[in-house]
C-alpha positions as CSV (number, residue, x, y, z in Angstrom):
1,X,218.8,145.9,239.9
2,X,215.1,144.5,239.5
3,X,214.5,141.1,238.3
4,X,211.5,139.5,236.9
5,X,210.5,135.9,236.6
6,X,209.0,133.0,238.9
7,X,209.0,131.0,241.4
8,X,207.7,128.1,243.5
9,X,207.9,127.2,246.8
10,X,207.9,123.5,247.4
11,X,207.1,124.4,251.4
12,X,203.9,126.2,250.6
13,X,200.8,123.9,249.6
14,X,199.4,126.8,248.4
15,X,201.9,126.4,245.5
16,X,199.6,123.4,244.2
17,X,196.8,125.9,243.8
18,X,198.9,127.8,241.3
19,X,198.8,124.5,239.2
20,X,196.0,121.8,240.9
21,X,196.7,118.9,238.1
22,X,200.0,118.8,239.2
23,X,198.9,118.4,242.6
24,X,196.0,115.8,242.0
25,X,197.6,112.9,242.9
26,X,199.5,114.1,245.5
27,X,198.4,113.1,249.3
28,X,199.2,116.6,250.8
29,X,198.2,114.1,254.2
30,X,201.4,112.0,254.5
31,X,203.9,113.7,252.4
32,X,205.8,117.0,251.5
33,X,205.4,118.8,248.5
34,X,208.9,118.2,248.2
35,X,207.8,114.8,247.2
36,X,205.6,115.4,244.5
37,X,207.3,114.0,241.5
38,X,204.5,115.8,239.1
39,X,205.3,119.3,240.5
40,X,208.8,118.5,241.0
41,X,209.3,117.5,236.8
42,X,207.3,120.1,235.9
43,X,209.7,122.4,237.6
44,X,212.9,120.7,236.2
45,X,211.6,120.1,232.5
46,X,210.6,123.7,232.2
47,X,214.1,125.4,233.9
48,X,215.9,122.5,231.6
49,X,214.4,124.3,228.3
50,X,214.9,127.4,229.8
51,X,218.3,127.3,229.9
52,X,218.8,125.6,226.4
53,X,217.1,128.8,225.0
54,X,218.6,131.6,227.1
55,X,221.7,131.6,229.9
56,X,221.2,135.0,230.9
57,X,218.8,134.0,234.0
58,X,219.6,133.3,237.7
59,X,218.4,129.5,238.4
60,X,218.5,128.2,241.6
61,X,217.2,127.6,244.7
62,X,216.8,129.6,248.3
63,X,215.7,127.2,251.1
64,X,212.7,125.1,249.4
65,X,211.9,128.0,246.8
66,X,213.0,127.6,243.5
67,X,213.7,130.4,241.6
68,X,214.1,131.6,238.3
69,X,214.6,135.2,237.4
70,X,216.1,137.5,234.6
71,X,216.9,141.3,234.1
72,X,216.7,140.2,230.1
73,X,214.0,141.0,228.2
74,X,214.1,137.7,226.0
75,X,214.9,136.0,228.5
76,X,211.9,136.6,230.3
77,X,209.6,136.1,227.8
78,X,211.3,132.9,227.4
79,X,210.4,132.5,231.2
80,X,206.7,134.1,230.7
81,X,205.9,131.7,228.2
82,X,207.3,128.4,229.9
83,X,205.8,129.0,233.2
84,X,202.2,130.1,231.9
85,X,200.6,129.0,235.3
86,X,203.1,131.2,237.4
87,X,202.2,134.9,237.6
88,X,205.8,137.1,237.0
89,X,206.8,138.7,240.2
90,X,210.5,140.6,241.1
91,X,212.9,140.1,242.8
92,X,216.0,142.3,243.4
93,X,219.4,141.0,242.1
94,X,220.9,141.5,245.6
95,X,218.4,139.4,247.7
96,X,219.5,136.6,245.6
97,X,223.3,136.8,245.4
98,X,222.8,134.4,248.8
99,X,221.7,131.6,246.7
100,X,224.5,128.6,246.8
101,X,225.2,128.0,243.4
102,X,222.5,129.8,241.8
103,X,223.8,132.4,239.6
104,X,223.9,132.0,235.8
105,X,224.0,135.1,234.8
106,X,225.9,137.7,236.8
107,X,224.1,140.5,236.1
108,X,227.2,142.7,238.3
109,X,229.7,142.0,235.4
110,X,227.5,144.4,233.1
């Protein structure tokens, strides 16, 4: 099954480039983007109202990626319009059935 939604990977810089103001403050010199409190709220504020308006999404996290994906069509709009800096992409449902507790919605019980 095929997936839509977004992510961002906190081991990338090229993750700031998707949203720079977050990044403005950051000193990509001396720490990790890991670190980057802007980026890192952002993330958690957004995924946070996401799942007060919808819990048919997978949340989670995959090494330093953080991921947030849906096979719901609401539920990805919801995503679409609370990530506006993050381009959708896809993901398939199997890839991320490795995720430690990442699954909100498992889309298998269908």
């Amino acid at each position: 099954m095929k997936l839509y939604g977004v992510s961002l990977d906190f081991d990338d810089v090229k993750s700031c480039g998707l949203l720079p103001d977050l990044c403005a403050d950051w000193d990509h010199g001396s720490e990790e983007l890991t670190e980057n409190e802007k980026l890192l709220s952002y993330w958690d504020d957004n995924i946070k109202k996401l799942l007060e308006k919808t819990n048919k999404v997978v949340v989670g996290n995959i090494e330093n990626k953080s991921i947030a994906y849906s096979g719901d069509e609401e539920a990805i709009d919801i995503i679409k319009n609370l990530f506006k800096e993050i381009e959708l992409s896809s993901i398939y449902y199997e890839e991320i059935r490795q995720c430690d507790n990442c699954i909100k919605h498992d889309y298998l019980k269908i």
